[in-house]
N, CA and C atoms as an extended XYZ file, in Angstrom:
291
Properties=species:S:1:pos:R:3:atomname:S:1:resname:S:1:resid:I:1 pbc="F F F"
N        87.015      129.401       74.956 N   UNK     1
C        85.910      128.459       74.960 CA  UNK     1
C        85.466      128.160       73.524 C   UNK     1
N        85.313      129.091       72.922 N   UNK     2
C        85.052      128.863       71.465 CA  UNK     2
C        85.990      127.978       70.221 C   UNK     2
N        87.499      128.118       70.763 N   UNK     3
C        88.326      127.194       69.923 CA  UNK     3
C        88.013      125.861       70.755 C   UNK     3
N        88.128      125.637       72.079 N   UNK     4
C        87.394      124.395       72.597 CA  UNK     4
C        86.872      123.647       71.336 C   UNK     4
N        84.960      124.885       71.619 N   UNK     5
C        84.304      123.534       71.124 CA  UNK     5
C        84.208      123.787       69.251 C   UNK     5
N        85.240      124.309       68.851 N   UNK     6
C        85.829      124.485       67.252 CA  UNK     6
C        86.644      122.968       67.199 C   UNK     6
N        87.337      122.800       67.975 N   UNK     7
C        87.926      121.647       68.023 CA  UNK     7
C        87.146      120.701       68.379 C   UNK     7
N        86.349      120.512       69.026 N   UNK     8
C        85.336      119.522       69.683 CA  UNK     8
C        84.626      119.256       68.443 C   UNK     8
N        84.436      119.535       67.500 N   UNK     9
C        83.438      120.174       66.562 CA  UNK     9
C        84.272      119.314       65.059 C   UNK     9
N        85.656      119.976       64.525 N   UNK    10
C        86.495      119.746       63.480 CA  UNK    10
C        87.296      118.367       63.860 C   UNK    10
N        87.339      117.747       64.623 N   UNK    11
C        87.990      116.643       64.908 CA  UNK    11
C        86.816      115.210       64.791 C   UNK    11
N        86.089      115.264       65.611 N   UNK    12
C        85.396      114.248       65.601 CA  UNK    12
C        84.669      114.307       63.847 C   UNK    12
N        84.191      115.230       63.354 N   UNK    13
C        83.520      115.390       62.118 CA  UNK    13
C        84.921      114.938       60.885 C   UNK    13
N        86.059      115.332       61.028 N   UNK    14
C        87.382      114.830       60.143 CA  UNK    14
C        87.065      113.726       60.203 C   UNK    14
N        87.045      112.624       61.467 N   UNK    15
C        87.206      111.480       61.812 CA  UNK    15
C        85.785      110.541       60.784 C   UNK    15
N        84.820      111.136       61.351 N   UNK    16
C        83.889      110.378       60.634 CA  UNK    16
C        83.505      110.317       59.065 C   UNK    16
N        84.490      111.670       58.562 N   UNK    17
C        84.631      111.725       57.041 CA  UNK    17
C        85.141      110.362       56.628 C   UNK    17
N        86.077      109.838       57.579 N   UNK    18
C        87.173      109.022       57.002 CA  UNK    18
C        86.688      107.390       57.360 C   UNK    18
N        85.712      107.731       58.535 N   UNK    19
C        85.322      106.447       59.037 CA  UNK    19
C        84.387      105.772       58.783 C   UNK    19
N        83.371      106.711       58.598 N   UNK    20
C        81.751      106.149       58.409 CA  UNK    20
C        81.599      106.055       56.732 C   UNK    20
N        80.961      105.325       56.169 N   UNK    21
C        80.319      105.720       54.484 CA  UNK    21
C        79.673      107.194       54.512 C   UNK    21
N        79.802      107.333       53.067 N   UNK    22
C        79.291      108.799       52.585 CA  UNK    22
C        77.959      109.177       53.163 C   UNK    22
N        76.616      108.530       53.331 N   UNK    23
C        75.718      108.425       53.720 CA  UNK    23
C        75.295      108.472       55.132 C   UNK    23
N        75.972      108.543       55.456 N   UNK    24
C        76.371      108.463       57.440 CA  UNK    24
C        76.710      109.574       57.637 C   UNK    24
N        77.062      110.051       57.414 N   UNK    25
C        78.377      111.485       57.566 CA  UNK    25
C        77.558      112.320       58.274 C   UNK    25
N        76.293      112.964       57.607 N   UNK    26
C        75.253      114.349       58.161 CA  UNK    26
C        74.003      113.868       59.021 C   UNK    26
N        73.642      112.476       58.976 N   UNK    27
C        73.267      112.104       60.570 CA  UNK    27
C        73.793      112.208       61.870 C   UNK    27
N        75.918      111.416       61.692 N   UNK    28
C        76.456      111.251       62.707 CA  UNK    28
C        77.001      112.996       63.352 C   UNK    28
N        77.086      114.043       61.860 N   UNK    29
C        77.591      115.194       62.336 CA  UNK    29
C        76.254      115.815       63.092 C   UNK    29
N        74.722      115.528       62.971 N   UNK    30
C        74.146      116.349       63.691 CA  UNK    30
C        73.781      115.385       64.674 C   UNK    30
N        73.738      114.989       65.026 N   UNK    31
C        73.907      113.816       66.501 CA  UNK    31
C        75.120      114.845       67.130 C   UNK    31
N        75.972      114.781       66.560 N   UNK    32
C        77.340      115.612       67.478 CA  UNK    32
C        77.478      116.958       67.734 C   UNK    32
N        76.598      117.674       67.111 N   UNK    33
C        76.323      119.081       66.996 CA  UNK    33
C        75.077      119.475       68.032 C   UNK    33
N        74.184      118.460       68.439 N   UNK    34
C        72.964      118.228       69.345 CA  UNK    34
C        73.960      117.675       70.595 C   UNK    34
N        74.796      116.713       70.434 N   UNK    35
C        75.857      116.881       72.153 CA  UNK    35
C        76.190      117.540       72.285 C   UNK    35
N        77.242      118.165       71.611 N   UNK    36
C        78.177      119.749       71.422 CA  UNK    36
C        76.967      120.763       72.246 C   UNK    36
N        75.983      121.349       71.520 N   UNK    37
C        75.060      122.272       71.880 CA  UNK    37
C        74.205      121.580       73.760 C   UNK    37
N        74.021      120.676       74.238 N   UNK    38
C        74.004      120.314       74.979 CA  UNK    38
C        75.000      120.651       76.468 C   UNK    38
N        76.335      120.063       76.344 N   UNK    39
C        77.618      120.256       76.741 CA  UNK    39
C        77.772      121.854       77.012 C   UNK    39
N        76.540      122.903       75.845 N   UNK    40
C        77.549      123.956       75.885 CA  UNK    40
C        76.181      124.777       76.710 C   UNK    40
N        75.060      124.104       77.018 N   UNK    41
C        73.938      124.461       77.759 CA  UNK    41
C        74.683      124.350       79.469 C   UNK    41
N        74.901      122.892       79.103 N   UNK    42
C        75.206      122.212       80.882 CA  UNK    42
C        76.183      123.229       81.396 C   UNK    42
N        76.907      123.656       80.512 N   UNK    43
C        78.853      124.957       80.668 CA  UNK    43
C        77.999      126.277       80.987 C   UNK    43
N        76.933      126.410       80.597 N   UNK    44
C        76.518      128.165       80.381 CA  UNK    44
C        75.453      128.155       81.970 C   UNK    44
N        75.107      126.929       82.075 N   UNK    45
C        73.877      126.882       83.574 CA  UNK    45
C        75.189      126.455       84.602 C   UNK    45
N        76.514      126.181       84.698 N   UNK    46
C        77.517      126.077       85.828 CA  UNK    46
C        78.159      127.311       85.628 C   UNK    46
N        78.739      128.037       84.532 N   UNK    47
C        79.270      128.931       84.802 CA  UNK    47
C        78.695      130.341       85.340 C   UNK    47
N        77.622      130.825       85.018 N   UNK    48
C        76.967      132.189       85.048 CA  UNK    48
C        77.669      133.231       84.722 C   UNK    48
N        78.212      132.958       83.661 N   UNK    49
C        78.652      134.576       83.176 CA  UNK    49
C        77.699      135.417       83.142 C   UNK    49
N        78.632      136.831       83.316 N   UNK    50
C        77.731      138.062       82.794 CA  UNK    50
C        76.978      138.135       81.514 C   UNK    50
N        75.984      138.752       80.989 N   UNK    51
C        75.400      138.526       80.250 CA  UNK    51
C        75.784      140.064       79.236 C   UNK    51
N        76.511      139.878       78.383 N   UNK    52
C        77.012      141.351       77.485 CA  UNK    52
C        76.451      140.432       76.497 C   UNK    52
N        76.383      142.080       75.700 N   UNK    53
C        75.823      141.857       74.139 CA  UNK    53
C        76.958      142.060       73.270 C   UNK    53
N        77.981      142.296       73.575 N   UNK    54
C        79.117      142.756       72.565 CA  UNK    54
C        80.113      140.990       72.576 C   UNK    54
N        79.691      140.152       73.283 N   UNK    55
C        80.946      138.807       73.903 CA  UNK    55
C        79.761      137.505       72.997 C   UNK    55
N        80.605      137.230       72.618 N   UNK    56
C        79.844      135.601       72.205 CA  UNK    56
C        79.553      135.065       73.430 C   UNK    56
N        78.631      134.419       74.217 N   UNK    57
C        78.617      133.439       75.173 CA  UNK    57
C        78.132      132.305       74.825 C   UNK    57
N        78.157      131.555       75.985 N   UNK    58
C        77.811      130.036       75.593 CA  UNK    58
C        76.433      129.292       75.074 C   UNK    58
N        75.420      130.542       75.553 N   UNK    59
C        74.165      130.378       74.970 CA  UNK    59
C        74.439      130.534       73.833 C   UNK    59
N        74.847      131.385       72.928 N   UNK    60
C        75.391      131.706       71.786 CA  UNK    60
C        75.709      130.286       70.895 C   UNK    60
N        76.859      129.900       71.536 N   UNK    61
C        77.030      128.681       71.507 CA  UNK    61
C        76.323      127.224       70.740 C   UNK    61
N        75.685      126.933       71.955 N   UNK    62
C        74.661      126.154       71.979 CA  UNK    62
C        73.770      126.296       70.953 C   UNK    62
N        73.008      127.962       70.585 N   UNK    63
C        72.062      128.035       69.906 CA  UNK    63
C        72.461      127.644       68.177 C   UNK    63
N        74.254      128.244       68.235 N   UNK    64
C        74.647      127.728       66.809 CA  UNK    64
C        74.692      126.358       66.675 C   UNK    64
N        75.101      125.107       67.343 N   UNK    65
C        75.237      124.412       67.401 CA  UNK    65
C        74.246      123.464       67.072 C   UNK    65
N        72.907      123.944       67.927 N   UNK    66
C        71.270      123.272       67.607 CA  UNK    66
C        70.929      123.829       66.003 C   UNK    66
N        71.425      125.291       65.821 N   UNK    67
C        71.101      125.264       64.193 CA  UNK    67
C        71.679      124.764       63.333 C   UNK    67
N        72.785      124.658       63.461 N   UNK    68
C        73.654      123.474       62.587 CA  UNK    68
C        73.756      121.917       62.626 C   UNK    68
N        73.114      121.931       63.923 N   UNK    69
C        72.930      120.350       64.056 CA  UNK    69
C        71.210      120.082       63.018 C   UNK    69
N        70.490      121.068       63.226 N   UNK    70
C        69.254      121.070       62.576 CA  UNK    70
C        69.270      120.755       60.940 C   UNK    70
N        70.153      121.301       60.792 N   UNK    71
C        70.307      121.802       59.050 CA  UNK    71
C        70.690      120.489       58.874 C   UNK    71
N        71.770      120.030       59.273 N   UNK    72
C        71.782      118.917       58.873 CA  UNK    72
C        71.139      117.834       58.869 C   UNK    72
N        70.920      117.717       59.877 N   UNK    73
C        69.395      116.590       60.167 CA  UNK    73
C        68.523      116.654       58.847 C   UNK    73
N        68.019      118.262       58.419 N   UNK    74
C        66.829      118.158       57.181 CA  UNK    74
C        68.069      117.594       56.045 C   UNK    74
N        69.256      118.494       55.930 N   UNK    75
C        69.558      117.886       54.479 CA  UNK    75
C        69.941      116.577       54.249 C   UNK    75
N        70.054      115.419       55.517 N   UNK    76
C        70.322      114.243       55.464 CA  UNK    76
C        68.626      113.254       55.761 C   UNK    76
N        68.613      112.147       54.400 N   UNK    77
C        67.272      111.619       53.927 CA  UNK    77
C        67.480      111.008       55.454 C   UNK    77
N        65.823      110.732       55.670 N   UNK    78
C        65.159      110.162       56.724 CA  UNK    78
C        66.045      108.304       56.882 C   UNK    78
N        66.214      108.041       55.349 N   UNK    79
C        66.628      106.337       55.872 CA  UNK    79
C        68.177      106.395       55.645 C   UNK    79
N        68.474      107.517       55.982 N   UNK    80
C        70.326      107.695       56.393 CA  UNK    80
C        70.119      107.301       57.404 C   UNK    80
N        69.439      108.629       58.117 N   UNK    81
C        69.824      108.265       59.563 CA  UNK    81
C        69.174      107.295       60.412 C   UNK    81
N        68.066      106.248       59.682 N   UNK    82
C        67.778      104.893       60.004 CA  UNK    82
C        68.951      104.019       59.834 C   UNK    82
N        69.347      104.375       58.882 N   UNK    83
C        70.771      103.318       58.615 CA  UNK    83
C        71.442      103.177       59.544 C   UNK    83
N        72.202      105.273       59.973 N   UNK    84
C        72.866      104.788       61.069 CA  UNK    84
C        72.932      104.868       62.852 C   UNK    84
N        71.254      104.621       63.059 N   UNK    85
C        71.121      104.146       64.174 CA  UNK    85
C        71.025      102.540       63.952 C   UNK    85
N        70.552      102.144       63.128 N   UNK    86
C        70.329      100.783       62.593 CA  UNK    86
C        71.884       99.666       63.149 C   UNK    86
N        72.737      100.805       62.546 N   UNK    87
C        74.501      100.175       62.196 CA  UNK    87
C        74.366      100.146       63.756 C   UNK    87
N        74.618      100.960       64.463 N   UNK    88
C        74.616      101.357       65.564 CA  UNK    88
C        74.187      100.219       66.967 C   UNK    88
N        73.042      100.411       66.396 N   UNK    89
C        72.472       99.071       67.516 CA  UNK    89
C        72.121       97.297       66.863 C   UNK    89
N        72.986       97.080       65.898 N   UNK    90
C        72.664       96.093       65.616 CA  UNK    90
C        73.150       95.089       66.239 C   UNK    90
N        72.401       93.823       66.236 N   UNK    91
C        73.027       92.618       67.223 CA  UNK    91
C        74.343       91.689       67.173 C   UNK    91
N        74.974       91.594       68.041 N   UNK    92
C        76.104       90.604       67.847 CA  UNK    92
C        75.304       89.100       67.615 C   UNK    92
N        76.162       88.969       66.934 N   UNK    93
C        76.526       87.034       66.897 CA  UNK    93
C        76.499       86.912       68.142 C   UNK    93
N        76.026       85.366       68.697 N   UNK    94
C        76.231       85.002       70.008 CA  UNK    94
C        76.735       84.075       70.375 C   UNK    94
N        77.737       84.184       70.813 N   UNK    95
C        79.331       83.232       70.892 CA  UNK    95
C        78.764       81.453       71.683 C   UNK    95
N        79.173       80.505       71.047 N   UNK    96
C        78.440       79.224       70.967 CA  UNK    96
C        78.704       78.998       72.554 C   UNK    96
N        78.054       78.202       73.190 N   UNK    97
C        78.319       77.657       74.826 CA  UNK    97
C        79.130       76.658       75.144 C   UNK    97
């Protein structure tokens, strides 16, 4: 489960190195680190594992995920991540009649 969401995690974040501008990057990675940690809530309330202290579980999970999605959020400025919800929902052209 853990290489799962390692991969869930190192793939989409590669991608947006390459895709988004420099400035985008630590909004769009903690947006994805807040699904990720989500995904790994919804996995931990269907599965019910046992609860050991010696096993990573999925709460585990999740909780890294919300702290790393956090961190980034503070170290990325407030009008980044205006930018890229901005990019995000901006309007199309509207094709002539």
């Amino acid at each position: 489960m853990v290489t799962l969401f390692s991969l869930l995690t190192a793939l989409p974040a590669v991608l947006a190195l390459h895709m988004l501008e420099p400035e985008l990057v630590l909004p769009a990675f903690s947006v994805l680190l807040f699904v990720e940690a989500a995904f790994a809530v919804i996995a931990a309330r269907l599965i019910h594992a046992a609860d050991n202290a010696e096993d990573i579980t999925l709460w585990d999970l999740a909780g890294g995920f919300t702290l790393i999605g956090c961190a980034a959020a503070v170290l990325g400025e407030p009008d980044q991540a205006a930018l890229f919800l901005a990019e995000q929902g901006s309007p199309r052209a509207a094709s002539p009649p």
